[in-house]
C-alpha positions as CSV (number, residue, x, y, z in Angstrom):
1,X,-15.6,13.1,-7.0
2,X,-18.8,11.2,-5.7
3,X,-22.0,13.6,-6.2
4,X,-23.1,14.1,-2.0
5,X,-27.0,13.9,-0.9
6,X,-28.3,16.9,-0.4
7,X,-27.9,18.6,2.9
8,X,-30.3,20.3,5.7
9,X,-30.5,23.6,5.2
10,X,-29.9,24.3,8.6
11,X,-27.0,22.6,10.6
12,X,-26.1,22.4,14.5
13,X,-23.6,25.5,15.1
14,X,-20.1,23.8,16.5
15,X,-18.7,26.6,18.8
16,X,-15.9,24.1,20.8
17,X,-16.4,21.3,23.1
18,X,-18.3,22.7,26.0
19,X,-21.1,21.4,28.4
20,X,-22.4,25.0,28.8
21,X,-26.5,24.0,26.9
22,X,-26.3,27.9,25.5
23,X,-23.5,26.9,23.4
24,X,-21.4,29.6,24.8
25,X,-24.0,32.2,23.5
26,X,-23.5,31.3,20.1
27,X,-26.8,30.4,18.0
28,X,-27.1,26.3,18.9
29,X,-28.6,25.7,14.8
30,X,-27.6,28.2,11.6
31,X,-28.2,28.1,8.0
32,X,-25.5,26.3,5.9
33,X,-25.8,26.8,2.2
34,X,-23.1,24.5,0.1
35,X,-22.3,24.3,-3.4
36,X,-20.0,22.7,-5.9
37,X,-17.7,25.4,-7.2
38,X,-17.2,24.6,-10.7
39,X,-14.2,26.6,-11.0
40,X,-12.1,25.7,-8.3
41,X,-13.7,22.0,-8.8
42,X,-14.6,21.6,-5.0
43,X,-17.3,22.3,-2.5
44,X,-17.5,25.8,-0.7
45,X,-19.7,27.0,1.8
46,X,-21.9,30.2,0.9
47,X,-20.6,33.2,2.7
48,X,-23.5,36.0,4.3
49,X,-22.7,38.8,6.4
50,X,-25.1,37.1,9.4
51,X,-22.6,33.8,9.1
52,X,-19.2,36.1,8.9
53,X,-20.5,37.9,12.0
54,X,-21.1,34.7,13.9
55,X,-17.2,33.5,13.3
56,X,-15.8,36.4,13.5
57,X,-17.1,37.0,17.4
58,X,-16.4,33.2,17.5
59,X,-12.9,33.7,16.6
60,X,-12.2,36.4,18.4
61,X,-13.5,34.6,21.7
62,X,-10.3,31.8,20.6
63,X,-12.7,29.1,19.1
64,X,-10.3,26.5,17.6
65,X,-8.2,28.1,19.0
66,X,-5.3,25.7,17.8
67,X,-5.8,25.4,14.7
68,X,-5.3,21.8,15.3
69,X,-1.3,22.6,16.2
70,X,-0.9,22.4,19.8
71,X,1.1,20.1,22.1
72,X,-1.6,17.3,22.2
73,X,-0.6,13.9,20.4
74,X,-2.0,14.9,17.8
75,X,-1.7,18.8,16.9
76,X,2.3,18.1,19.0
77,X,2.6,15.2,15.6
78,X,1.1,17.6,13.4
79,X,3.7,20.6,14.7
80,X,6.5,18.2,13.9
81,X,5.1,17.5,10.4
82,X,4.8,20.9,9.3
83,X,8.1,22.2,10.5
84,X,9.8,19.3,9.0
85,X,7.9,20.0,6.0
86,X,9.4,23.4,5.4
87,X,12.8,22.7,6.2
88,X,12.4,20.0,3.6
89,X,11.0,22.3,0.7
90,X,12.7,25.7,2.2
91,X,16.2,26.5,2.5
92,X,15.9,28.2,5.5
93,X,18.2,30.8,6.4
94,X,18.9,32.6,10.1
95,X,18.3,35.9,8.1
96,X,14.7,35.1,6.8
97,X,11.5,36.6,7.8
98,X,8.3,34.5,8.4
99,X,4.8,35.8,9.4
100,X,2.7,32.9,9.8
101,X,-1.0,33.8,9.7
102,X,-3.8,32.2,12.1
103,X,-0.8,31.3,14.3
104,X,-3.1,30.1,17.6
105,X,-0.4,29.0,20.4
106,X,2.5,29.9,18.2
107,X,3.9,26.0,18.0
108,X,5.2,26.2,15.0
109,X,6.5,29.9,15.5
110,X,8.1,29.0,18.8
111,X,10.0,26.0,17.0
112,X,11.4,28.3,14.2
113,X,12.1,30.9,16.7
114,X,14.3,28.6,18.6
115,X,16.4,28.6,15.7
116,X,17.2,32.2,15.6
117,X,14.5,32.9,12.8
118,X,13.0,36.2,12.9
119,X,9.0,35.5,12.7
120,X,5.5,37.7,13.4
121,X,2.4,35.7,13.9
122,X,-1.0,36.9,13.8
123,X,-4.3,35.9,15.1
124,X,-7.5,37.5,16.4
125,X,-8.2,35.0,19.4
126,X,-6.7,35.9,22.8
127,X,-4.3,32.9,22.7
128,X,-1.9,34.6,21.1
129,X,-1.1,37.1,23.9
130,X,0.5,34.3,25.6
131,X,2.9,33.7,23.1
132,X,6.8,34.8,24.2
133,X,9.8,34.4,23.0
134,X,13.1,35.7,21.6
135,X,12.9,36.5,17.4
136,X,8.7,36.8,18.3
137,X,6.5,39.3,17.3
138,X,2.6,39.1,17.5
139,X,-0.2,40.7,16.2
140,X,-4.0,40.5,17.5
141,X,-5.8,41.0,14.5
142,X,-7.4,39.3,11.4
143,X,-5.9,39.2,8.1
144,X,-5.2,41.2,6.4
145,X,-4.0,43.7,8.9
146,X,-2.9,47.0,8.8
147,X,-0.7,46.3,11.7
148,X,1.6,43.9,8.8
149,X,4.0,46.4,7.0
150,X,7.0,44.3,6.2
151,X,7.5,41.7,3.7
152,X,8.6,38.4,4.5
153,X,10.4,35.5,3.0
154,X,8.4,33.0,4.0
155,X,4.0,32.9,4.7
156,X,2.8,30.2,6.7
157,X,-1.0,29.3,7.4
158,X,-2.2,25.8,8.9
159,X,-5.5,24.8,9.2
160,X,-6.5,28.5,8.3
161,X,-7.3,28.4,4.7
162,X,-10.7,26.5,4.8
163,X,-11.9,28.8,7.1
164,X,-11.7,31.8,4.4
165,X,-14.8,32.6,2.4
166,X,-12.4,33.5,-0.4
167,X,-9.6,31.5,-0.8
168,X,-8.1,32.7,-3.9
169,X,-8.2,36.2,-2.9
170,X,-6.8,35.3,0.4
171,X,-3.7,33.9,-1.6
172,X,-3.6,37.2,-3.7
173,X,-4.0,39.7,-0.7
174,X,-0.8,37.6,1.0
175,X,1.6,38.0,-2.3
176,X,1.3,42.0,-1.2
177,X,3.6,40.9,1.8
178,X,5.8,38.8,0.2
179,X,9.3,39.2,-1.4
180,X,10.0,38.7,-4.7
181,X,11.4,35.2,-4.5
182,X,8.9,34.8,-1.5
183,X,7.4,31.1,-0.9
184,X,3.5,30.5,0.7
185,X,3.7,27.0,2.9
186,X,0.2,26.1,4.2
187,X,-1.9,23.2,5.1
188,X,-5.7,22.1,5.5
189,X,-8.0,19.1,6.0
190,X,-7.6,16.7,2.9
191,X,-11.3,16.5,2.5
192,X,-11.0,14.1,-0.9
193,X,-11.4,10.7,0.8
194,X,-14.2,11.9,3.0
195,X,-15.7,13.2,0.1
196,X,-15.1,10.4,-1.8
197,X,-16.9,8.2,0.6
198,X,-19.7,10.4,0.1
199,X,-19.1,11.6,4.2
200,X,-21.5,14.2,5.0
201,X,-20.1,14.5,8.7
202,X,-17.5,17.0,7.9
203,X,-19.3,20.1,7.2
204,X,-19.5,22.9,10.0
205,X,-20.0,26.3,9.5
206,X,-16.3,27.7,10.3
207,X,-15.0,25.5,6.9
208,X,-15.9,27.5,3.9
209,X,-14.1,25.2,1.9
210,X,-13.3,21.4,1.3
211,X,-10.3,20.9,-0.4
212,X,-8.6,18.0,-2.5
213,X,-5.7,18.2,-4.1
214,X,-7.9,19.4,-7.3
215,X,-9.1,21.9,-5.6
216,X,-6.0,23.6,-4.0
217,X,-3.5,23.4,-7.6
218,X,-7.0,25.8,-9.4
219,X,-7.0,27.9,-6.1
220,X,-3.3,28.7,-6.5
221,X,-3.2,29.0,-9.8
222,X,-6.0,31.5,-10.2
223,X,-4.2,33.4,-7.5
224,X,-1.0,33.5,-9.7
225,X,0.9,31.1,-7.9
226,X,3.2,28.0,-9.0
227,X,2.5,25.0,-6.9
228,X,6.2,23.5,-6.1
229,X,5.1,20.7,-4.1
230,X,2.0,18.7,-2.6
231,X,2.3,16.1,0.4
232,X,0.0,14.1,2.6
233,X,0.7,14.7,6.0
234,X,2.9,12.0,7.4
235,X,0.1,12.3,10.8
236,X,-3.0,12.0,8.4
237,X,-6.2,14.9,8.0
238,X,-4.0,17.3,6.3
């Protein structure tokens, strides 16, 4: 992987697209401190309490509040590729049980549910009050949360796991809900040709980490997990 320049210490603070000039209230600059994990063998962002309490309000105000996976060409594309994705690699059963994690709208829920699956989705951001449905459940809250009892067949995160300071314990605190012969299905920016190309553009503060397909196999693997099966998104990014 190409070496990058070094960056600014401090880098504009991306809230959402807004016209407001206070940026929402957020700070409009913040510190951004990145480094090479050796390791995992990809770049992470630094965490600091002062940056976790800046995303956390951000969050919890429904910043990205998509994920990326909403009805727009392309989040409605991206919806399409993920569920197909899982049928795919899943035998999915009407008797499962899915909690999918960071669930904003509750696209990829809502098409699962329609098929008589039994699924829980959780986010902190407000959009997920709005989600409705037969076989739905929600939860308000950050991961983990106490609120999650059950165990589930199937764990689903999209466009979630960069946004984690600690990816790999992220993965491990998820196997504590899952069944024995439970399966994680996730997906995330596919940072390698940016990175690659030596593209600096891509860092914000709410992406902890930039992942190629490197990077993600050492991530599950230090979490205990067996990797079953890597694709490209069909729609591109992830």
């Amino acid at each position: 992987m190409k070496t990058l320049p070094k960056l600014p210490s401090i880098l504009p603070f991306y809230f959402e697209a807004t016209t407001d000039n206070n940026n929402e209230g957020f700070p409009k600059t913040f510190p951004f401190d990145l480094f090479y994990d050796e390791k995992l063998k990809m770049y992470r962002q630094n965490n600091s309490e002062a940056l976790k309490d800046v995303l956390d309000n951000a969050y919890l105000t429904g910043s990205m509040r998509s994920g990326g996976m909403n009805d727009v060409v392309v989040g409605g594309k991206r919806v399409d590729d993920v569920y197909n994705f899982i049928y795919k690699h899943y035998n999915v059963k009407k008797d499962i049980k899915v909690l999918e994690i960071g669930c904003g709208e509750g696209q990829v829920l809502k098409k699962l549910a329609e098929d008589g699956i039994s699924c829980v989705g959780l986010e902190p951001g407000p959009q997920v009050m709005q989600i409705t449905g037969d076989h739905i459940s929600i939860i308000k809250d950050f991961f983990p949360s106490p609120q999650v009892k059950d165990k589930f067949d199937l764990i689903l995160h999209f466009g979630v796991l960069e946004h984690i300071s600690d990816p790999v314990n992220f993965l491990l605190q998820q196997q504590q809900h899952l069944k024995e012969d439970g399966v994680i299905i996730c997906a995330f920016p596919n940072c390698e040709p940016d990175l690659d190309a030596g593209d600096i553009s891509m860092f914000l503060h709410e992406h902890y980490n930039y992942f190629s397909k490197v990077g993600i196999i050492n991530a599950a693997m230090k979490a205990n997990l067996k990797v079953e099966a890597i694709e490209e998104g069909p729609g591109g990014g992830f």
